[in-house]
N, C-alpha and C positions, 0 to 999 in steps of 0.2 A: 659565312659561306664564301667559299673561294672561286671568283669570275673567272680567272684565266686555270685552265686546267688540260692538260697534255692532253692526247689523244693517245690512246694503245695503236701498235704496227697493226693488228689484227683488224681497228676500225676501216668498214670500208669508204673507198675516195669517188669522190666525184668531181666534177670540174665546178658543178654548181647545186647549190640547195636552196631551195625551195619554200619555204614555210607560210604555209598556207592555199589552198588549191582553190580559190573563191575566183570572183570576178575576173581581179589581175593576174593570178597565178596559175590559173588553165593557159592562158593567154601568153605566160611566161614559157610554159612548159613546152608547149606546143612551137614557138616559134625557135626558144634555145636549142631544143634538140631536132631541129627541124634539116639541117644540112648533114648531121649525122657526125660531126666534128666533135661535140663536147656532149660530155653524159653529165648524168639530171637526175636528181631527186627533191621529187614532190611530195611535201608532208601535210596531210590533212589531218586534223583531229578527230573529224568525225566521219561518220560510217562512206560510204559508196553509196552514189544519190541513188535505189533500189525503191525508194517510198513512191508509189505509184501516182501518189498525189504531185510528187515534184513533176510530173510530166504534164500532165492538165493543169492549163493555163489556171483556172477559176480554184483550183488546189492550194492558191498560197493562203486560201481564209482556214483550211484545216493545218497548216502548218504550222500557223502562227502559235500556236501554243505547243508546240511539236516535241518537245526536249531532245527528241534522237537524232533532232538534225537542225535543231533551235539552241544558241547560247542560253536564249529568255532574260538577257541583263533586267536588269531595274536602274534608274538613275537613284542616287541623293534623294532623297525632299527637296522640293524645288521650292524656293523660297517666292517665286511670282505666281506660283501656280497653288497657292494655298498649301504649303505644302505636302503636297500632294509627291507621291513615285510615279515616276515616266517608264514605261515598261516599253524595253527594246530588244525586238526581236532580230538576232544576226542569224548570218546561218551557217549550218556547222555539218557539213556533209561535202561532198565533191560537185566545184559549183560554187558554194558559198554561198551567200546571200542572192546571186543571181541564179540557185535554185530555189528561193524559196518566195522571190521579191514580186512586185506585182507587174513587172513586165514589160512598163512603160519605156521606151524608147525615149529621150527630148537630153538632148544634149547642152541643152544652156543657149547663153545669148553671147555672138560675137564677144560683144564688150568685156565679159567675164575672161577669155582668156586675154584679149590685150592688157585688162588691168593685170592679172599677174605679170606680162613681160613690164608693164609698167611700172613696177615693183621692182623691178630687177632680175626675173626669171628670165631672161636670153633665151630664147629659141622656143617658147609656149605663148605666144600670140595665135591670135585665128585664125594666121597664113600659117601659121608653122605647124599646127594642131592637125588641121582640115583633111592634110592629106592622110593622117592615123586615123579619124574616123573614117574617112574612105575606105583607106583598105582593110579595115575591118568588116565592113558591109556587104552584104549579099541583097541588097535592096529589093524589093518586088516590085518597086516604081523603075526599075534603071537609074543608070547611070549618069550623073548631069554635071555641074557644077559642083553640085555640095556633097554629090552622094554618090557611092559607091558600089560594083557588083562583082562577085566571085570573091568576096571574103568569105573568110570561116562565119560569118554570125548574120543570121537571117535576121531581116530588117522586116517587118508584115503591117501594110493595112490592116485596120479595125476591121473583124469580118462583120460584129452585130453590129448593126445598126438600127436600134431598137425605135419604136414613136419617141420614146422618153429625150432619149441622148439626141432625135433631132430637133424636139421640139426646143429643148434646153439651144441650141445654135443658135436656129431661129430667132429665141429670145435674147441674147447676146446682142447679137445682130440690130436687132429691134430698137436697144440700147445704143447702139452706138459704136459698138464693137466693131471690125471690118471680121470679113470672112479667112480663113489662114489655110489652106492646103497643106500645110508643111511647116508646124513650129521647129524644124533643124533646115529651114533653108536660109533664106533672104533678111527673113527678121521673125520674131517670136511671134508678134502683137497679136493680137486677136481669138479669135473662136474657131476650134476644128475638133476634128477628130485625132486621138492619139496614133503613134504607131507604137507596135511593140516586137519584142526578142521570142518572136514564135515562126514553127511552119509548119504546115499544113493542119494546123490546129492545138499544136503540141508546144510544151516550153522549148522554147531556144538558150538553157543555161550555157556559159564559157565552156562548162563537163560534155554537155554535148555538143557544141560547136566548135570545141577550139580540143580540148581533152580525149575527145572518143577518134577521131582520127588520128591522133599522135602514140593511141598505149600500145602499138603493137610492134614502137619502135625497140630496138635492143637498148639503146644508149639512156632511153629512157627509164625510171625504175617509182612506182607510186607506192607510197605506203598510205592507205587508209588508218582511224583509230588512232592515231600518230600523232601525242600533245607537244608541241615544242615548249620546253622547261627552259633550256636558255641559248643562248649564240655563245661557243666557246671562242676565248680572246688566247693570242700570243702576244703579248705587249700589247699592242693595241690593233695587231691586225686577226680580223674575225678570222677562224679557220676550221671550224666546223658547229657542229648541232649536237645538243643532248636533249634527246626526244623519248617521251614514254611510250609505249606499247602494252595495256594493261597492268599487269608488273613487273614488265619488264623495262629497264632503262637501257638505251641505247646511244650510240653515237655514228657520229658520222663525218669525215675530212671533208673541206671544201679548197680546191687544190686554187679554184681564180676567186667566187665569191659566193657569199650565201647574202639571199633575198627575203628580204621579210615582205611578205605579201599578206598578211594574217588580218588587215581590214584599219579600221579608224580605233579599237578598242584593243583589239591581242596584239598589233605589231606595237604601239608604244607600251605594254605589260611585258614585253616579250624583252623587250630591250632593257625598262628597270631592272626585271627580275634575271637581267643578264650582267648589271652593272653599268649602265649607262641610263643616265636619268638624274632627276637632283639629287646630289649626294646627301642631304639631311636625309633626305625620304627611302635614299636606299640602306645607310648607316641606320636608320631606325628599324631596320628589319635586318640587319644582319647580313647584308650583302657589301662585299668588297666592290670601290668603287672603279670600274676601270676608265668612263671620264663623265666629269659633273656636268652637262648639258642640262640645263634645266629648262630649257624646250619642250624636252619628251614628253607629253601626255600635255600640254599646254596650248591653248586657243581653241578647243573642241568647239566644234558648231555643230549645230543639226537643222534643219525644218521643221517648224511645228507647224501643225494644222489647227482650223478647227470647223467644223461642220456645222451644218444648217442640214436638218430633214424634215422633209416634208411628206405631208398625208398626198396620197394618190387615188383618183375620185376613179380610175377601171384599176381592173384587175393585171395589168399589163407587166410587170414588175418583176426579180426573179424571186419578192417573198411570196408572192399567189404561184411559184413555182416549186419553192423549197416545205411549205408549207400545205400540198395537197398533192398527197400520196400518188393518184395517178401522172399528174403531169409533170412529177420531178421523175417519175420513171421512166416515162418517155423520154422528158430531158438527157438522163443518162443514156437512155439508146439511141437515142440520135448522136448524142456525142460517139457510143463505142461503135455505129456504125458509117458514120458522115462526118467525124471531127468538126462538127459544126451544132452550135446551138450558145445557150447560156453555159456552158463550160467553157466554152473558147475566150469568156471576157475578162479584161486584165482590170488594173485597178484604178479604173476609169477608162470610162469609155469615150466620152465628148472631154473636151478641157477649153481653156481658158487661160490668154494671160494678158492683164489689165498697169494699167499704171492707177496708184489712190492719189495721185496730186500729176496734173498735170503739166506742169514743172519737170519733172522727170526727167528721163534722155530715154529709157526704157523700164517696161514693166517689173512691177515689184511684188508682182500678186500672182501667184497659179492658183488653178479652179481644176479642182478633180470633180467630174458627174458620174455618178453610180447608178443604175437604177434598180439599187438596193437599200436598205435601210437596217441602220442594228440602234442598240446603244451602247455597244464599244465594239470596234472592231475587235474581228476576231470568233465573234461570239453570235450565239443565233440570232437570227434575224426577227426582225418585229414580225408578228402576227396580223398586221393588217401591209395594205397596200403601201410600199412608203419608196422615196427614192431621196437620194444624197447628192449634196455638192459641198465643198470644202476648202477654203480658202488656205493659202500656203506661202505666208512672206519669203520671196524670194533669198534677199542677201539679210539676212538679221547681223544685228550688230552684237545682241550679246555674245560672251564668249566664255567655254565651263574649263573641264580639265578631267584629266582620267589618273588616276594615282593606284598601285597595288593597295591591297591592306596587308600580303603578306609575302614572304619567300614562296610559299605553296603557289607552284603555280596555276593548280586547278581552285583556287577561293579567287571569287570573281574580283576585280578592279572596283575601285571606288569611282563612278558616273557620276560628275557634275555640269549640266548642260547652261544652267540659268536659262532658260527661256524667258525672256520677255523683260531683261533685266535691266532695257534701256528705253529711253520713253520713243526714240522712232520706232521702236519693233512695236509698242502697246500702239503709238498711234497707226500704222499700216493695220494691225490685227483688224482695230475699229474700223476704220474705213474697208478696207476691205469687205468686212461683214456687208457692211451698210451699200456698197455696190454689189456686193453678187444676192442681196435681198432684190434691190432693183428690176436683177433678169430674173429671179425665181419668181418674180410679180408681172412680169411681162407678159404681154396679151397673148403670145405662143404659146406658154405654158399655162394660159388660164385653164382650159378644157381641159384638164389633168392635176391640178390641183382641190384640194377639200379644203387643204388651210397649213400650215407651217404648224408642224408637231413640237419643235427643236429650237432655237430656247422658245420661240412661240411668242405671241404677240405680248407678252408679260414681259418682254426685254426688249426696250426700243430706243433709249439713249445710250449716249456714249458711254456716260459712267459703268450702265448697265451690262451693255454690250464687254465694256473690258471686266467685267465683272464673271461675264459668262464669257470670256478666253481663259481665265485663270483656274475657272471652273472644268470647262471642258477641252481648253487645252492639251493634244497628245503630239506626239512625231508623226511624221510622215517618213523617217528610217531613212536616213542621209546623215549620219557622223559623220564628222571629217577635219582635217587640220592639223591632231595630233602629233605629227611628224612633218610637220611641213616645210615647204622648201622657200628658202631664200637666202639672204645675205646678210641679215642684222645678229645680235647677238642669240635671240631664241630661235632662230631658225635650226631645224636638225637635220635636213637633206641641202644640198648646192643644186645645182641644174641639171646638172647626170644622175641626179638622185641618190649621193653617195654620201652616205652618214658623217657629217662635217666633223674631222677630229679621229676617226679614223679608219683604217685601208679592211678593204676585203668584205665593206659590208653597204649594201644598197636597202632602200624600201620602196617598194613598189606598188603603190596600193590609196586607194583616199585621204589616208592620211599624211600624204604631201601636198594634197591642194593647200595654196595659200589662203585660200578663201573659197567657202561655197559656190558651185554654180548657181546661175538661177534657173532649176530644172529637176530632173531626176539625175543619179548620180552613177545608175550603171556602164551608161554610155560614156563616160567622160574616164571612169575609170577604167574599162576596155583600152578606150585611145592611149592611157595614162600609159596599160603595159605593154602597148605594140609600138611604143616608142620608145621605152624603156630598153624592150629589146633590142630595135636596133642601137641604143647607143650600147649595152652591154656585149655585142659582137664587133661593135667599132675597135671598143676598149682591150677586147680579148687579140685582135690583130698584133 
């Protein structure tokens, strides 16, 4: 297959393209075409976020197996995890994964971006960062120091606050924990309440915050349904997009630059399968090489979890809600006439962030509390009373890779995450466990406990414990890395985000963190593309 290939006069031009409309690429869209100066096209693969579930916060447990607006990856067999498949849900609609994700707001911990400038990223420290998450922020607290109001992207207190989620505080607290108002201000540490990307009950995705005010501009043009097949090359500088449309193939000129926005798993596919990537791997499939970077798809990371659930001694829970015909029907009517109740709640409600050696400098452990219960997310909920909490190493050190298997660019990439494939990740896992058992035993949460369902008192050493991570080990949906930016020889972005080696092509999107935050990862990638833009209007000057 031949990477570099003309464009016909007939193809139409744009000053900029777009590929992929998720998180960073609403966020692109909206800001490029925002003075009216340069026109824009936005390619999303999958349909117009229309699925009514994307709009109800508590809607990303149906989506999760969604296919019409879910990738559904699967990883490899993970070799620490009993070989077991990691099943990773992206999303594939307008919006991206921040229409389909659980909502959470937490930007990470100062430290996380000064290590990157620490690296060698110039200008992504926490002073240089602070003010992109500002001005992306439409805060419901105001405006302070840390935070920001009158962005596109609604920032919202947790509206439930159910017994469960305060008793689970309390019990932290109890422990030793300090109290936290605000895991995105002064510091992480501690026990609070999450915020999340909602308002007035409803999701806050990029499509609707950043996206639905921008499509009524002229210069703007969105193609839904729209697979990006590959970035076309002129020597080595990008200069447009050959994108499917059912079956139809198409194209498209990019007169200054095309962006890859397509996430941590299709912007590095998008780039092999364009001829940039390792060249054994693209030669093995038939793809001309236009340059050997073997970065591409290289140092993947993710978050993995793993959960502790326990039995719940009332009825208090939203399975005594999902599970008893009258009062899930209430449920929904409160929600379609009050935007309030057990639909408003994102994926987690109370949280948690702990250090397991007190050595430390800052926390290595996030604590998501649910108070729900399944035995795999996603999937129905338990039949008795039960609620969740789940432990989440922040910076893991293993590291996987993402490889095509083939030219076709709709046969999914090959997922290798390794999880747990170095012995500090097994030991935070253990420990971890072993501290957030602690507060689910704490005298706050006694009156609400029967007894630990999950692994349950039959798993109580360390052995055992890392025993049952391998077993129940899953993600918590944070890819990231596979394009990431910096200055050594794998590195595949520079500091402007501009694909090292050659002109006319940016990524914008998770996959240029050089390393994990210790957090959720939608907020970080928002910041990532309203800084991207302004340096890509700098550039256009």
């Amino acid at each position: 297959m031949n990477a570099n290939s003309s464009l016909a006069p007939s193809d139409p031009e744009f000053d900029y393209i777009i590929v992929g409309a998720g998180s960073a690429g609403c966020v692109l869209a909206n800001r490029l075409s925002a003075n009216g100066k340069h026109s824009v096209l936005l390619l999303e693969a999958g349909p117009k976020d229309s699925n009514i579930w994307i709009h109800v916060p508590l809607g990303y447990g149906k989506l999760f197996k969604e296919k019409t607006v879910n990738w559904m990856y699967q990883t490899e067999p993970e070799p620490e995890l009993k070989g077991r498949q990691v099943f990773q849900p992206r999303g594939k609609t307008l919006g991206g994964s921040s229409s389909i994700n659980g909502l959470l707001y937490v930007r990470g911990q100062h430290e996380d971006y000064d290590r990157w400038r620490q690296r060698g990223n110039a200008g992504w420290g926490y002073d240089d960062v602070l003010p992109y998450f500002k001005k992306a922020e439409n805060q419901t607290r105001g405006a302070d120091q840390y935070h920001g109001t009158g962005g596109p992207l609604p920032v919202s207190n947790m509206v439930v606050t159910d017994p469960l989620s305060k008793a689970f505080m309390d019990a932290a607290v109890e422990t030793g924990l300090p109290y936290n108002p605000d895991f995105n201000g002064a510091t992480q540490e501690g026990v609070g309440l999450f915020q999340t990307t909602t308002r007035n009950g409803r999701r806050a995705s990029t499509a609707v915050a950043y996206l639905g005010p921008a499509q009524t501009r002229g210069n703007l043009k969105v193609e839904t349904s729209a697979l990006g097949q590959r970035v076309l090359f002129e020597g080595r500088r990008a200069v447009g997009v050959e994108y499917g449309q059912g079956a139809t193939v198409r194209r498209a000129r990019a007169r200054k630059e095309v962006v890859l926005s397509s996430g941590a798993y299709n912007s590095p596919q998008l780039l092999q399968l364009s001829g940039v990537g390792p060249a054994d791997l693209l030669r093995k499939h038939g793809i001309d090489v236009v340059l050997d970077a073997q970065g591409v798809g290289h140092d993947l990371q993710d978050h993995m979890q793993v959960r502790i659930v326990m039995r719940c001694s009332q009825k208090i829970t939203l399975n005594d809600t999902v599970n008893n015909p009258l009062r899930r029907t209430l449920a929904g009517a409160r929600y379609a006439l009050f935007r309030k109740g057990w639909l408003t709640i994102a994926a987690g409600t109370a949280g948690a962030f702990f250090k397991t050696n007190p050595r430390l400098a800052s926390p290595d452990i996030q604590v998501h509390f649910l108070p729900f219960s399944t035995d795999k997310m996603g999937e129905r909920l338990h039949d008795f009373s039960g609620f969740t909490a789940s432990v989440c190493q922040l910076r893991p050190e293993s590291r996987g890779s993402l490889r095509i298997r083939s030219a076709d660019p709709t046969v999914p990439p090959e997922i290798r995450i390794n999880y747990m494939s170095t012995e500090t990740d097994r030991t935070t896992n253990v420990e971890g466990l072993k501290i957030l058992r602690r507060i689910l035993n704490a005298p706050a949460l006694k009156p609400f406990v029967v007894s630990e369902y999950d692994p349950g008192t039959k798993v109580s050493t360390d052995a055992e414990l890392l025993d049952y991570c391998r077993e129940r080990g899953s993600t918590i949906y944070h890819p990231t890395s596979t394009c990431r930016m910096g200055n050594d020889a794998l590195a595949v972005v520079d500091q402007r985000l501009k694909v090292r080696g050659l002109d006319g092509l940016r990524i914008v999107d998770g996959s240029i963190m050089p390393d994990l935050v210790s957090g959720n990862t939608n907020a970080p990638i928002i910041m990532i593309a309203e800084k991207a833009s302004d340096m890509i209007l700098e550039d256009a000057r």
